[in-house]
Structure formats: structure tokens, C-alpha cells
SEDREN-132357 format. One record per residue (C-alpha): residue number from 0; residue in one letter; y, x, z. Coordinates in steps of 0.05 Angstrom, whole numbers. Layout:
BEGIN
resi; resn; v; u; w
NUM; A; Y; X; Z
...
***
This chain:
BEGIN
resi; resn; v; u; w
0; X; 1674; 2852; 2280
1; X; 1705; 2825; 2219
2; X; 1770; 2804; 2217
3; X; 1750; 2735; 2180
4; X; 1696; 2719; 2231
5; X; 1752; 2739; 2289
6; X; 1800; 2687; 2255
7; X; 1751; 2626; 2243
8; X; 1713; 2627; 2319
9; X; 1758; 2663; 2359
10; X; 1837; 2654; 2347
11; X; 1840; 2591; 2300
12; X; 1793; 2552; 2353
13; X; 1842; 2574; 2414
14; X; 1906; 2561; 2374
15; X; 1881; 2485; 2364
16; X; 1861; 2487; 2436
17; X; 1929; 2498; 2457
18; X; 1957; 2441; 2409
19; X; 1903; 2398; 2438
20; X; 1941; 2409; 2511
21; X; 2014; 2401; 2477
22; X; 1995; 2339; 2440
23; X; 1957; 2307; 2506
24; X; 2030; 2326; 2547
25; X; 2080; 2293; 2497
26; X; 2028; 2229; 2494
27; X; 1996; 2243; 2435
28; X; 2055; 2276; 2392
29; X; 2120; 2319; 2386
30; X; 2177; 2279; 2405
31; X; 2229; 2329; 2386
32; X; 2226; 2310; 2306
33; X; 2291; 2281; 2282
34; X; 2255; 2213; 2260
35; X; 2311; 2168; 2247
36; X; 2300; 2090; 2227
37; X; 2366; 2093; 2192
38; X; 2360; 2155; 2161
39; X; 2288; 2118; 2128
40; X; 2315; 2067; 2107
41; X; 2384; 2104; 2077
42; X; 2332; 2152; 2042
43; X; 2287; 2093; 2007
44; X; 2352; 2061; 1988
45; X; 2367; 2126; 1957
46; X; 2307; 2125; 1921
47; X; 2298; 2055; 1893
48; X; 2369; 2050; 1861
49; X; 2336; 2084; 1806
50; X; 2312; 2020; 1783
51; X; 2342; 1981; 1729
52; X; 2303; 1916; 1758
53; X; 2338; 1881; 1817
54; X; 2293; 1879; 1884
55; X; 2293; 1847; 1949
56; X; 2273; 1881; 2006
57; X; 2257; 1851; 2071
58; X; 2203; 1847; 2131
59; X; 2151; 1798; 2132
60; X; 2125; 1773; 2199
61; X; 2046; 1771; 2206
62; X; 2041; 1755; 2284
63; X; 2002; 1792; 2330
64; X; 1944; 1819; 2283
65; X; 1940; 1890; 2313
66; X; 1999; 1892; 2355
67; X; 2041; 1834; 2394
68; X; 2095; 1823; 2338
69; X; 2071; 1861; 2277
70; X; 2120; 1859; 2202
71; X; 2109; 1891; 2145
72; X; 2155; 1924; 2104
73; X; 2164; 1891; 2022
74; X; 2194; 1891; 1966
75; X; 2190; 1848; 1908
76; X; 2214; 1849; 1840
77; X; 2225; 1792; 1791
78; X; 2192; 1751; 1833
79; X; 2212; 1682; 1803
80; X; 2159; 1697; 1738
81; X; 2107; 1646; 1742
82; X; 2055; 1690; 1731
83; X; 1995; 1720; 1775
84; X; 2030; 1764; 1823
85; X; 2015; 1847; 1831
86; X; 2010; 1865; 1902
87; X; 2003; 1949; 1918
88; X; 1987; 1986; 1970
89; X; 1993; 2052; 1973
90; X; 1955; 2110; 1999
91; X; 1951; 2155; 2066
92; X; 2018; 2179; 2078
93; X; 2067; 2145; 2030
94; X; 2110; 2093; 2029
95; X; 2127; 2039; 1980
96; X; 2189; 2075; 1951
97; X; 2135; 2123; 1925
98; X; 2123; 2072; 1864
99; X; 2195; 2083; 1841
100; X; 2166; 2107; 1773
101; X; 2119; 2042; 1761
102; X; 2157; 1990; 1793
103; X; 2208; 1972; 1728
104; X; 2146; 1974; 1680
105; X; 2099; 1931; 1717
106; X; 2150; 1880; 1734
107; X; 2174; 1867; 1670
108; X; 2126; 1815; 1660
109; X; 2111; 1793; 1720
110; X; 2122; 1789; 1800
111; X; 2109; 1859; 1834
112; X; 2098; 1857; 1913
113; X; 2092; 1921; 1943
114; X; 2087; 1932; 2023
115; X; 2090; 1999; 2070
116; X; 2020; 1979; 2098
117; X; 2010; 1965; 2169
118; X; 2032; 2026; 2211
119; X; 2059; 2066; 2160
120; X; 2127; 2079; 2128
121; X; 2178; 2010; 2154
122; X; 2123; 1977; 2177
123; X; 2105; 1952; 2243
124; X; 2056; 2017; 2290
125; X; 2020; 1985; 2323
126; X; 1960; 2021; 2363
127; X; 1895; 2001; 2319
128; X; 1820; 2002; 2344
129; X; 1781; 2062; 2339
130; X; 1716; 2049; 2316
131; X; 1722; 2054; 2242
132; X; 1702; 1978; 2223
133; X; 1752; 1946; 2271
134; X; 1811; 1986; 2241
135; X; 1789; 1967; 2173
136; X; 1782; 1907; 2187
137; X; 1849; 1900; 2222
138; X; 1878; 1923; 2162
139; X; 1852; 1872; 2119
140; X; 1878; 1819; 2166
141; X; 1942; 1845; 2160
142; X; 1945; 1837; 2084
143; X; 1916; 1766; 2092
144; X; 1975; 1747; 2139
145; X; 2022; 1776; 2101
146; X; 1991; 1735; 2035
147; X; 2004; 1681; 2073
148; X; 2072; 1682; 2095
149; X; 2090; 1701; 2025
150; X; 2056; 1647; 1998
151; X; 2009; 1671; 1948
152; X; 1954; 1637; 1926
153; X; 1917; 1684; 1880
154; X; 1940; 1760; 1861
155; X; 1927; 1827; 1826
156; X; 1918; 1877; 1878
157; X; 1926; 1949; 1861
158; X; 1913; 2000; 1912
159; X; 1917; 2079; 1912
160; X; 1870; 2118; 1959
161; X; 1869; 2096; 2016
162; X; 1903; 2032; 1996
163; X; 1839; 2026; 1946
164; X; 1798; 2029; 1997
165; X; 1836; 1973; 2039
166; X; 1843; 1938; 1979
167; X; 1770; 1926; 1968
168; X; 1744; 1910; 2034
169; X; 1801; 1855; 2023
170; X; 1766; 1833; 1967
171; X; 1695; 1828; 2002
172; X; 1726; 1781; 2056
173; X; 1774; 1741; 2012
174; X; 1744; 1738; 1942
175; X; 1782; 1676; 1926
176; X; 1845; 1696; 1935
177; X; 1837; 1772; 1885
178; X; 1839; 1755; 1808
179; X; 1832; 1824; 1795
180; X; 1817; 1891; 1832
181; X; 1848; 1963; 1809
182; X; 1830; 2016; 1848
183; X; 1882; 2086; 1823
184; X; 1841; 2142; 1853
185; X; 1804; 2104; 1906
186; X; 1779; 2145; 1966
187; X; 1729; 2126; 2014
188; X; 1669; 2102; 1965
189; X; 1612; 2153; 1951
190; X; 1566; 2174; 2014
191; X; 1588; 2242; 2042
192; X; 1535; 2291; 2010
193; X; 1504; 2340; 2048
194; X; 1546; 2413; 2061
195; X; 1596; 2374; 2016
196; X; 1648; 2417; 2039
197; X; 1606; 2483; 2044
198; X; 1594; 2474; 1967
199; X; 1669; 2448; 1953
200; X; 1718; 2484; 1998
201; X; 1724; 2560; 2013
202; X; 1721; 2592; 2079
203; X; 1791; 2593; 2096
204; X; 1798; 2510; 2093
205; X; 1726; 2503; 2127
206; X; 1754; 2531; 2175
207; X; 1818; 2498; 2193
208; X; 1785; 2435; 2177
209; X; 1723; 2445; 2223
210; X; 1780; 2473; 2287
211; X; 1833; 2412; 2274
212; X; 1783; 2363; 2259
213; X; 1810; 2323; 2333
214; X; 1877; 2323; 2308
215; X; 1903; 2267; 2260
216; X; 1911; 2296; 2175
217; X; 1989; 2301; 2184
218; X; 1996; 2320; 2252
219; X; 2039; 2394; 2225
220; X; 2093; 2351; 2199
221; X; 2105; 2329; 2271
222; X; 2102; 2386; 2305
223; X; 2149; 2424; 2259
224; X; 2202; 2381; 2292
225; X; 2267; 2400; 2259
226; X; 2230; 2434; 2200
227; X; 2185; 2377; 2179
228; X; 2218; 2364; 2123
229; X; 2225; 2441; 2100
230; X; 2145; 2449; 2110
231; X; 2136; 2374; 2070
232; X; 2180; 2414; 2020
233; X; 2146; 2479; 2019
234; X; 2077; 2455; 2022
235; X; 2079; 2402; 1958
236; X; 2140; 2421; 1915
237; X; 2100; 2388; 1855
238; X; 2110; 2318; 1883
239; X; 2186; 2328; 1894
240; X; 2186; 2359; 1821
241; X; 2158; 2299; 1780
242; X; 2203; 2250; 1817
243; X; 2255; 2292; 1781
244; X; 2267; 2253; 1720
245; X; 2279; 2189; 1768
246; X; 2309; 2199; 1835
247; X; 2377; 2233; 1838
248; X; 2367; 2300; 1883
249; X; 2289; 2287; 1887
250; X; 2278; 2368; 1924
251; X; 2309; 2331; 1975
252; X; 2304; 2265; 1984
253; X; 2228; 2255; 1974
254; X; 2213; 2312; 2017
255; X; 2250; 2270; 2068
256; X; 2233; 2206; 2058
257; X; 2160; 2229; 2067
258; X; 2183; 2264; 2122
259; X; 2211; 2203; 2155
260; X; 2156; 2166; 2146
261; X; 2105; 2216; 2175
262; X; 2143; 2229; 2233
263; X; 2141; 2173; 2277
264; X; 2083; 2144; 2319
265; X; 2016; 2166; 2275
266; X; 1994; 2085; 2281
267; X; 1964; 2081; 2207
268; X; 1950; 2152; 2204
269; X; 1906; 2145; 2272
270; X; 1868; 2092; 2238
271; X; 1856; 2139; 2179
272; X; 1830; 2185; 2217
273; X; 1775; 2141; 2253
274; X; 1760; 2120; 2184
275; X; 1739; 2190; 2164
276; X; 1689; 2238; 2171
277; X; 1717; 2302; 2138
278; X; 1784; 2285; 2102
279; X; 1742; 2268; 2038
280; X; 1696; 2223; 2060
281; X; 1689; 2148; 2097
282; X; 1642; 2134; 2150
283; X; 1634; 2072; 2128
284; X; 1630; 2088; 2047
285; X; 1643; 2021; 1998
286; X; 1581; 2046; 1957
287; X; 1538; 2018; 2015
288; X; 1571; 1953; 2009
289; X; 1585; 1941; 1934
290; X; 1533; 1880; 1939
291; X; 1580; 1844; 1978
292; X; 1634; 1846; 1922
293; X; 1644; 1778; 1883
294; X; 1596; 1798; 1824
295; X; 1657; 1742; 1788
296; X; 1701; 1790; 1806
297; X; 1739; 1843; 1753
298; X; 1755; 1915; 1770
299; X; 1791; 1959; 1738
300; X; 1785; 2039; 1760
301; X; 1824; 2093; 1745
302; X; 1820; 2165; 1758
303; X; 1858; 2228; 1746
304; X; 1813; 2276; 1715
305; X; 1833; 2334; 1760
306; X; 1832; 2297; 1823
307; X; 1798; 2318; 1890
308; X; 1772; 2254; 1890
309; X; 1701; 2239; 1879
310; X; 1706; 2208; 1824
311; X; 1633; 2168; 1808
312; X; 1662; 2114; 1837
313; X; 1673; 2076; 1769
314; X; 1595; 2095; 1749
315; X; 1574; 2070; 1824
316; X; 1609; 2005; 1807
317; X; 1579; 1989; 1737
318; X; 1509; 2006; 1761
319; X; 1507; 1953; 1819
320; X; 1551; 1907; 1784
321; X; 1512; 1903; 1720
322; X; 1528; 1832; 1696
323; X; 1602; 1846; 1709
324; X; 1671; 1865; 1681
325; X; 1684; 1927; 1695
326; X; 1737; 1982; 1675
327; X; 1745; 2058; 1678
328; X; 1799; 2105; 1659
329; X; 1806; 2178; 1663
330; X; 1871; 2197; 1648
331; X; 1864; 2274; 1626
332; X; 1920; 2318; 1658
333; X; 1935; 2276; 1726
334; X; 1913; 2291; 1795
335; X; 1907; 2244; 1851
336; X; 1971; 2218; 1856
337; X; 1955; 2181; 1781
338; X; 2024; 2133; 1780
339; X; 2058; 2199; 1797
340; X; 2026; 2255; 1750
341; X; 2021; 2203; 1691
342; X; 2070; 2143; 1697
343; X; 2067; 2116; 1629
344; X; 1992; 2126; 1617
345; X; 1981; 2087; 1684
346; X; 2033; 2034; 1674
347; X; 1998; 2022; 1611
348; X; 1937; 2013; 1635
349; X; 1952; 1975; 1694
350; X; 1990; 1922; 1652
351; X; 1931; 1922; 1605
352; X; 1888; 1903; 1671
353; X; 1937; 1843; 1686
354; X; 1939; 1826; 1614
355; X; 1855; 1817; 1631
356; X; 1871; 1773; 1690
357; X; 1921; 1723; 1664
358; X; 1863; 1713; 1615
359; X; 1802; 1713; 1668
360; X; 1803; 1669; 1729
361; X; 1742; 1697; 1767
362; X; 1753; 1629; 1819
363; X; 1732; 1583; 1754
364; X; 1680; 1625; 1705
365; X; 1619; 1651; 1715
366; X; 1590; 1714; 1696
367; X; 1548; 1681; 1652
368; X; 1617; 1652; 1612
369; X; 1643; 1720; 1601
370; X; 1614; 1783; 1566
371; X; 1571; 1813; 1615
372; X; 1566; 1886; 1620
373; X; 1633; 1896; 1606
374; X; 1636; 1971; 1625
375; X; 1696; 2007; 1584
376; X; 1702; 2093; 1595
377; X; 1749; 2122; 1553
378; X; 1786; 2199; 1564
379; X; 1866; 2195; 1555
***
């Protein structure tokens, strides 16, 4: 019997089985990680006093969206500029101190909100729904409250991954309120091809993926315990790396501030996974529901050209949307974390996407008043 075959149906299957029993007898997760509330938010201090632009940090209370008394984390920078607000959200995972190298850039000109989204990072964890529509839609609830307890009429909203994703269903429900959409690396758009990941992924992943497809995408981080941060370390020195030219002893500190935010309750990253259907894929895709999109409404996407992420989401967008603005970007040399693997080049283009809505209010043109088909593709 060969040893591969042995491996994928025999001992990775029973190893996940016994997980399956540890995780159901500590409630869901490891309690023996050394999560610390102070040590978070002593580690994102850390990391934001590499910026030259003064901040505020503070919680914002949105009420009893998902849970009874739910805040989200924020931080704002130069936030008395009279012009359109930026708003991100970040992806599966992160945090907002992961922005560190875009935040001084992209507030230069203008007010920059950015928010751990609910259940994730300082935010609030509450337990969301589990049938995929009700937790996106309980996400999108929770940026609306927040909106309004900050007070913001009308904003830029920027979101990475699965913040893209978030940050368009947004924009379906409150059209009025988004002057322009930019999706960095968006997940959770195309339809899930057939044997996607028998044609993408080799055996080995397959695998794993098929036996811990139960368990939530991070769930290693909290059973390491003690050694969370270590295996965050070990797993994706490149991230810690590139943080190097901003964040005084990055090996370390980003390693565990995305420890730190990974091991508490799994709140946000449950949601994810009810989302999902394979890691790469939504069950609910936003190509099935582009016709609901403001056709008024700008959108600027950009991509790293060696992401994971499908990436025919900026193609998807101009072909249903063709009497609209929009933008696409492939910045040559970046992966999936874009603001990460090329700062400047997405700065730039980011500010040239706000530059585009302080000159276009989609709440009073029309299509017809603007250049139609206004579908840019350029290679950087």
C-alpha cells in the first residue's frame, strides 16, 4: 500500500478526528494559548509608532448587531480634513495595525478610518450566524452602525480580501452612502469551478484541506498554545520581513501581534468559514450578484499579479457593468497581501482612486453624465 495513499485516507483523517474530540472538550478551542488583551494592544502600539502622522485610537459602540454590546476597534488619522473620508477593512486574519505601511500616505490628504472588523483583532467576538448570508449580512450591519456613530455621510471604502468582499455587499445594501469602491485582492467573487482544487493544488494540500475542512482556516495557531507565535513565525517569515523597513523588531512583533489576534475566540474567523466552500472560494460568489451593484457606482480593482487569488474579478466587473467606471490594476511583483508586497505602487494608486471620487459623486450624476465604459488595465 503506498505510503501517500496510507497518509491521505488513513492517518491524516484519524489525526483530525482526534482534534475534532479535543476541540469539542475545550468548547470549541485551546484555551492554554497565552492570548493577552494587553499584550495586543502593547504590540499594535508597538507597531503604529512608526507613523509620522498622529492617530487616535479608540472603540466605537455599534449596539447589539451580532452580539449584546458589540465595539469595534478604530483608528483615524487626520481626521479634521474636510474631505471624503477612506474607511478599510482588512482581510481574514489581520488586524488594522497591518496598514502601518499605507496609513501616512493615504492620510496625507485626507481622513483615513480604519477598523479591526467585527470579531477580529480589538474588536468585539461575538458568536455570528452560520448560514453564510446571515453572517454576511451581519457584517455589513456592523459597518453601517459603526458609519453611524462616526458620523459619516458618504466615504471611500477600501477593502482587502475578505474585507473586499464585505466591502461590496456593503455597497449593494447602502449605495448612497459609498462614493467609491476599491477592492485590493478581493476574495469571494468568481463561482468555484469544477475540480478547482484538483487542477490548482497538489496532493499533499488536497489532502489536508479535504481532512480539516470542519475545522476553522487558523485553528493551528490555537492549538500551538505557547508556540503560536513561533509557528506564525515559521510558517510566513516573508510577511514579518517586508514590515522590516517600518516596524522596529518586525521578526517579532508582527509574528505576535498576528498571533494575538488569532488566538482568542475564532468569532470572525467562524464566520469566514461558513462563508466558504474550500478556502478559495464563496458560497455565495459576488459574480452572481454584480447586477445589484449601483451601475452609478465607481470601482477601482487591484490585484497582485502573483496572487492566489482569482483574479478575473476586474474583467467580471467591466463585462456586467458595461456603462460604468471601472478600474483595474495589476501590480507586477506583489502577491496577495498588495499594500504589503508593493506599498508605494498601491498607495499610489489608491490615492489616484480618491483623487476620482472627490471629482465623481455617484449620489448626483448619472452614468449617462460621465464617460461610460470607463474600463482602465494597465501592468505596473
Amino acid at each position: 500500500m503506498p505510503g501517500s495513499y496510507i497518509w491521505t485516507r488513513i492517518l491524516l483523517p484519524f489525526i483530525c478526528h482526534v482534534i475534532n474530540i479535543l476541540l469539542s472538550w475545550t468548547g470549541g478551542w485551546f484555551s492554554w494559548t497565552r492570548q493577552s488583551d494587553a499584550m495586543l494592544r502593547h504590540v499594535e502600539k508597538k507597531i503604529l509608532s512608526c507613523l509620522k502622522t498622529a492617530y487616535k485610537r479608540f472603540y466605537v459602540d455599534i449596539g447589539s448587531v451580532v452580539g449584546q454590546s458589540d465595539k469595534i476597534w478604530t483608528v483615524s488619522l487626520n481626521d479634521e480634513s474636510s474631505r471624503t473620508p477612506l474607511v478599510m477593512l482588512h482581510g481574514m486574519g489581520a488586524g488594522l495595525a497591518l496598514w502601518c505601511p499605507n496609513f501616512d500616505a493615504l492620510a496625507e490628504t485626507r481622513p483615513v478610518y480604519a477598523i479591526d472588523l467585527l470579531g477580529f483583532g480589538r474588536s468585539s467576538r461575538p458568536k455570528f450566524a452560520t448560514e453564510a448570508l446571515k453572517a454576511e449580512a451581519q457584517w455589513v450591519e456592523s459597518v453601517e452602525e459603526w458609519r453611524r456613530e462616526v458620523n459619516l455621510p458618504q466615504f471611500i471604502l477600501l477593502g482587502h480580501s475578505l474585507g473586499g468582499y464585505i466591502a461590496t455587499s456593503y455597497a449593494m445594501k447602502y449605495p448612497e452612502r459609498v462614493r467609491h469602491l476599491i477592492l485590493a485582492d478581493p476574495w469571494g467573487f468568481p463561482e468555484r469551478p469544477a475540480g478547482a482544487e484538483k487542477q490548482q493544488l497538489p496532493l499533499w494540500v488536497r489532502a489536508i484541506g479535504t481532512a480539516l475542512q470542519p475545522l476553522n482556516p487558523l485553528w493551528a495557531v490555537r492549538a500551538a498554545g505557547p508556540a503560536g507565535r513561533w509557528l506564525v513565525s515559521r510558517t510566513r517569515p516573508d510577511i514579518s520581513r517586508k514590515y522590516n523597513g517600518y516596524v522596529n523588531d518586525a521578526d517579532n512583533v508582527i509574528p505576535e501581534y498576528i498571533y494575538q489576534c488569532n488566538s482568542q475566540t475564532p468569532s470572525g474567523e467562524s464566520a469566514f468559514h461558513s462563508l466558504m466552500t474550500g478556502f478559495g472560494w464563496a458560497k455565495n460568489p459576488m459574480v452572481k450578484r454584480i447586477d445589484k451593484l449601483s451601475p452609478a457606482l465607481p470601482i477601482t480593482v487591484l490585484y497582485g499579479s502573483r496572487s492566489w487569488v482569482d483574479n478575473s474579478t476586474g474583467h467580471v466587473l467591466s463585462e456586467h457593468r458595461p456603462h460604468s467606471r471601472t478600474y483595474v490594476q495589476v501590480i507586477n511583483g506583489a502577491g496577495h497581501h498588495v499594500y504589503l508586497d508593493k506599498p508605494e505602487l498601491f498607495n499610489k494608486y489608491v490615492l489616484e482612486a480618491c483623487s476620482r471620487a472627490d471629482e465623481y459623486d455617484p449620489r448626483t450624476s448619472t452614468v449617462a453624465e460621465g464617460d461610460t465604459n470607463k474600463t482602465e488595465e494597465h501592468n505596473s
